[in-house]
N, C-alpha and C positions, 0 to 999 in steps of 0.2 A: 465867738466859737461856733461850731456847729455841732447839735445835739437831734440824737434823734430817741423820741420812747415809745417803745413796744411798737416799735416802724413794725409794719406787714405789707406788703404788696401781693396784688398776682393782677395778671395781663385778663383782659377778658377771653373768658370759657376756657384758659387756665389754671391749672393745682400755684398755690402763693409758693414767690419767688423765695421772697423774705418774711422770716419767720418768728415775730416778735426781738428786734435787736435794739438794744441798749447801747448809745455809744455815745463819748464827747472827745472831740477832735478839739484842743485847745490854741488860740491864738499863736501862729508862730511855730508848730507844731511841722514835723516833719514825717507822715504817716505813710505805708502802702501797705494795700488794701491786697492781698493775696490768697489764692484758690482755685481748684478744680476749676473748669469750663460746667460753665451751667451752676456755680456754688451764687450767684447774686452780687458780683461785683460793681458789673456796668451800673446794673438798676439799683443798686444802694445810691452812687453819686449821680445819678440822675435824680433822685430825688431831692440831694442837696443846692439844687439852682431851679428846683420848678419846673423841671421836665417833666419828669413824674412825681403826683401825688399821692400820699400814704393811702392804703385802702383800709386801714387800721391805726391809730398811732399816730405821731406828730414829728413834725423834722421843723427845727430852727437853726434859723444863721441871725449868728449875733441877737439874739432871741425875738427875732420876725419869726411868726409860725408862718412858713413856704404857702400856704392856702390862705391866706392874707394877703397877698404879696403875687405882683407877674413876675411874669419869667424876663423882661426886660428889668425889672425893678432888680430882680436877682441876680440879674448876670454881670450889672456893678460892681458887684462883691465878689461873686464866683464865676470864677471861667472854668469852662470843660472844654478841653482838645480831645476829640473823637479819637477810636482806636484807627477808624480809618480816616484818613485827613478828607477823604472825596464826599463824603458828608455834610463837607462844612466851606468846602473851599467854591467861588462859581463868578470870580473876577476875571478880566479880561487878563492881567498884567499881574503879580507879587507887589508891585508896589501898591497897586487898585486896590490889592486883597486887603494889607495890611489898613489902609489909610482910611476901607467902609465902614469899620464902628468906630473911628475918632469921629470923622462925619455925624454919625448915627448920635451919637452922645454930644454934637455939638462946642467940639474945639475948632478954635480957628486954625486957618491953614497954616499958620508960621508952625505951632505947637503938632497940630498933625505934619508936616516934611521933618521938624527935629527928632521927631517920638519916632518915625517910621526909619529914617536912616540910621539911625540909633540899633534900634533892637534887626532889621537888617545886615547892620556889620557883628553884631554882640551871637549872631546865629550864621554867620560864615554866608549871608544870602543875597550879599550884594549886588554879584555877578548876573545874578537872576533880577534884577528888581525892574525893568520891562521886559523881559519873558512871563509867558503863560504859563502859571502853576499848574496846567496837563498837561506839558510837555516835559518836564521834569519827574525823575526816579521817584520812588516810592518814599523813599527815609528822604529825600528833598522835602519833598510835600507833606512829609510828617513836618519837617522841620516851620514850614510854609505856615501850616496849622497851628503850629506853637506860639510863632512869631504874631500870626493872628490876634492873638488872645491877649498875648503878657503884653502886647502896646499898649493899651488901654491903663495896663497897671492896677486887676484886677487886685482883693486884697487874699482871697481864697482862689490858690490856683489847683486844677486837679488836671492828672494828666495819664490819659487811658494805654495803658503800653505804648509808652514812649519810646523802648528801645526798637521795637518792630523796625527792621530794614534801616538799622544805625549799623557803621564798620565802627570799630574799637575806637579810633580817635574820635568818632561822632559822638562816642555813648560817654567818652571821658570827658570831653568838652559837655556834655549834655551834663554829667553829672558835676560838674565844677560849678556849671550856670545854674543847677535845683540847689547846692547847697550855700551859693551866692545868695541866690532870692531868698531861702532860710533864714541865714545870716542878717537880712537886712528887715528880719519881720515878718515876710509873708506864709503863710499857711500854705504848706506844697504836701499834696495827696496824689500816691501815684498809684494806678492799677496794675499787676505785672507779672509775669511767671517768672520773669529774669531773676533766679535767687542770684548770680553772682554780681549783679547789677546791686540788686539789693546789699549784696554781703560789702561792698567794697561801699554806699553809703550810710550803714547802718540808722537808719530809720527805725519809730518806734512799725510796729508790723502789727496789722489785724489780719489775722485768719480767719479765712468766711469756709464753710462746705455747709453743702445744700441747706443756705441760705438762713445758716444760724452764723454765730459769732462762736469758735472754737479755741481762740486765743489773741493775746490782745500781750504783746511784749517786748522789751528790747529786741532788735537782728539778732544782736550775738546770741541771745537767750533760745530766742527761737528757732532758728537756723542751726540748732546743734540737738535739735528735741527731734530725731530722729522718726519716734513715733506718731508724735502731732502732724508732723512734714507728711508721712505716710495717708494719714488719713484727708489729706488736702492735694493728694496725688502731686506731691512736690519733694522735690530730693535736697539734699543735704548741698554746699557750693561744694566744688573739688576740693577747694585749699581746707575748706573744713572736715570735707570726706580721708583728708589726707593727714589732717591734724588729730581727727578719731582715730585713726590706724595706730599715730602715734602717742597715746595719751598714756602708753606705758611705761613712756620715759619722762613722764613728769607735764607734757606741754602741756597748754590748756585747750580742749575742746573748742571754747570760744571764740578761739582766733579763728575766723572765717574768712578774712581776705589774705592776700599776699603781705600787704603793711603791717597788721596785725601779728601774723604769723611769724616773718622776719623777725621782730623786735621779740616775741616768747622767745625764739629759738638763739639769739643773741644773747637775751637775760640769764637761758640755761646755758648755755656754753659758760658764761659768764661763772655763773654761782660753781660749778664742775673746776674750774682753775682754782 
């Protein structure tokens, strides 16, 4: 798991990001981490792999305290894909990019060409795999970044707005493959303003504003708390905004996506016959 107690941060000759937070992210766990711009999102999971160090307080993965422990030692376990993929990417080719931390971490070349073609096709990136990752769109080379990461087959993966510059079939393919790697065990932690993103995986949600922890709950739960949403400068999904509208006919609030929503509104038709 990944714990952090009475975490604080702040950047030099800076006011602290983070403001004494309490959290455990449990094995298998499916979390995003959500808030205002400037609430301490990025800098919370950068402390979870050794990027950044608590300037107060203690962060464990699987109970290594992170100041114990390098940032290679930790990136084993937890992978971060930046919000912007140009951070992280500086291969000649997609396929170079992918193949430099199997290298780094010393598999052989059979297992690195299987592992890279692999998660290549499973991210639609085939096409691309000797092309240069700066010649490629933006939600490309997010994609590039992803692919990066989950080759290695980190066991905590985190992933900083991932829908940035996805079209609808990206972000549905995007989200079948987080709740696949779920499904099979792994720890998936996303950063995101995309409540409808969110609304349609329903993940447990941490809400951050400036830099405390303001809730900590089911999607459905939280995505329907109108007020908590308010003070994290985040709005309500449509299909929820539109299921509030109607909660005087019985439906329930919490249905925030389309699937959800469908099925209340079949159950009422239903029980109405």
């Amino acid at each position: 798991m990944i714990e952090t107690e009475e975490l604080r941060f702040a950047y030099p000759s800076s006011p602290e990001v983070l403001l004494g937070i309490d959290l455990t992210i449990n094995d298998g766990e499916f979390v995003a981490i959500m808030g205002e711009n400037g609430a301490g999102k990025t800098t919370l999971v950068k402390t979870f792999n050794g990027l950044l160090m608590p300037t107060v307080g203690k962060v464990k993965v699987d109970g290594l305290d992170t100041r114990e422990a390098s940032v290679a030692r930790l990136s084993r376990d937890v992978g971060l894909v930046f919000q912007n993929p140009d951070h992280q990417l500086f291969s000649e080719t997609v396929k170079e990019e992918l193949a430099f931390s199997l290298r780094n971490f010393g598999y052989d070349e059979e297992t690195i060409q299987r592992r890279v073609t692999s998660i290549l096709e499973t991210l639609d990136l085939s096409r691309y795999a000797e092309s240069s990752p700066f010649i490629l769109s933006g939600g490309e080379r997010k994609r590039v970044a992803l692919a990066a990461v989950l080759v290695w087959n980190p066991k905590h993966i985190i992933l900083d707005e991932p829908t940035i510059g996805q079209d609808y079939q990206q972000k549905d393919r995007l989200r079948n493959f987080i709740v696949q790697l779920n499904t099979q065990g792994k720890t998936v932690i996303i950063i995101t303003h995309d409540v409808e993103f969110v609304a349609e995986c329903k993940p447990r949600i941490v809400l951050l504003s400036r830099g405390k922890v303001i809730g900590d709950r089911p999607a459905e739960e939280l995505l329907s708390d109108e007020p908590l949403l308010d003070k994290a400068s985040l709005t309500r999904p449509q299909i929820g905004a539109l299921m509030h509208e109607l909660r005087e006919f019985g439906l329930p609030e919490s249905a925030i996506d389309v699937y959800s929503a469908q099925q209340a509104i079949l159950h009422s038709l239903g029980r109405r016959k």
